[in-house]
N, C-alpha and C positions, 0 to 999 in steps of 0.2 A: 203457402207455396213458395219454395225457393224462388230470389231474383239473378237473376243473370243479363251482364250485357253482350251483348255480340254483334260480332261485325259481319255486316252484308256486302254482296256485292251490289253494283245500279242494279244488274239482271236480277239477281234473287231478289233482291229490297221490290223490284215493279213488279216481278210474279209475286211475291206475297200479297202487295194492294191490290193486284187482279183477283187473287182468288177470294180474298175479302171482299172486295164492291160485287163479285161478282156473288156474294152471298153463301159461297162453298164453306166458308169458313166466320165463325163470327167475330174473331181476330186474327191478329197477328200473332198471337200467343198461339195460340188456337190451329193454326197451320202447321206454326214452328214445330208443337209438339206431336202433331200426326205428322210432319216428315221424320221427327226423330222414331217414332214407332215403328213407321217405314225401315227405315235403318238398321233399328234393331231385329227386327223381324225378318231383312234381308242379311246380316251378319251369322243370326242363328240358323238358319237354312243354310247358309257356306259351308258353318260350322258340321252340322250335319251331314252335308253331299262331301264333303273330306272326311268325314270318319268313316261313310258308307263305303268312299272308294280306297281305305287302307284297308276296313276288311277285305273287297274283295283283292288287293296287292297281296294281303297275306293269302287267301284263301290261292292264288296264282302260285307262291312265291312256294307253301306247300304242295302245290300237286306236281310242281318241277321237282321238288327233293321226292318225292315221289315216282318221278319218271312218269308223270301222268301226261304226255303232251306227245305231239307230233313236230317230223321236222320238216320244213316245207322250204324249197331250194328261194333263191330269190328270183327267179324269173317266174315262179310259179305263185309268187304269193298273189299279184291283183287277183287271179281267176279263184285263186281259195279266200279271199276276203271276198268275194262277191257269191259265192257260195255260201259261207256262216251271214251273211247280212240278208242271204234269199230264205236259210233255214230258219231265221230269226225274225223273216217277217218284216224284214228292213231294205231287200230288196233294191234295185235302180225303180225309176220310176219313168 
């Protein structure tokens, strides 16, 4: 297994001894490398939820060159956002 050194901070350096003594983890290595899967695992879910949300900008972006949309004045828009979030199940609460 590859070595590497790395610098902590006091706080990360005493949450690692913590979660060690506290038995979570049987080293130091050992944490390091479940936060870094953490990391990665939170980077490809970003990754993810940003390709999701270009589809839908395309999917938006064609149903405008389409003429698929309504126009709604601006004084009127809270009462129509509260309407699509009631149709939606989203609703005030």
């Amino acid at each position: 297994m590859p070595t590497r050194n790395i610098n902590l901070t006091v706080a990360q350096d005493r949450f690692v001894e913590q979660v060690v003594k506290a038995g979570e983890y049987q080293s130091a290595s050992e944490a390091i490398r479940d936060a870094l899967r953490v990391l990665q695992q939170h980077r490809h879910e970003g990754a993810l939820k940003l390709e999701a949300l270009r589809i839908q900008i395309r999917a938006g972006v064609d149903a405008l060159e389409r003429g698929e949309f309504i126009e709604v004045e601006d004084a009127d828009l809270g009462g129509y956002l509260e309407e699509v979030a009631a149709a939606a199940g989203n609703g005030p609460r």
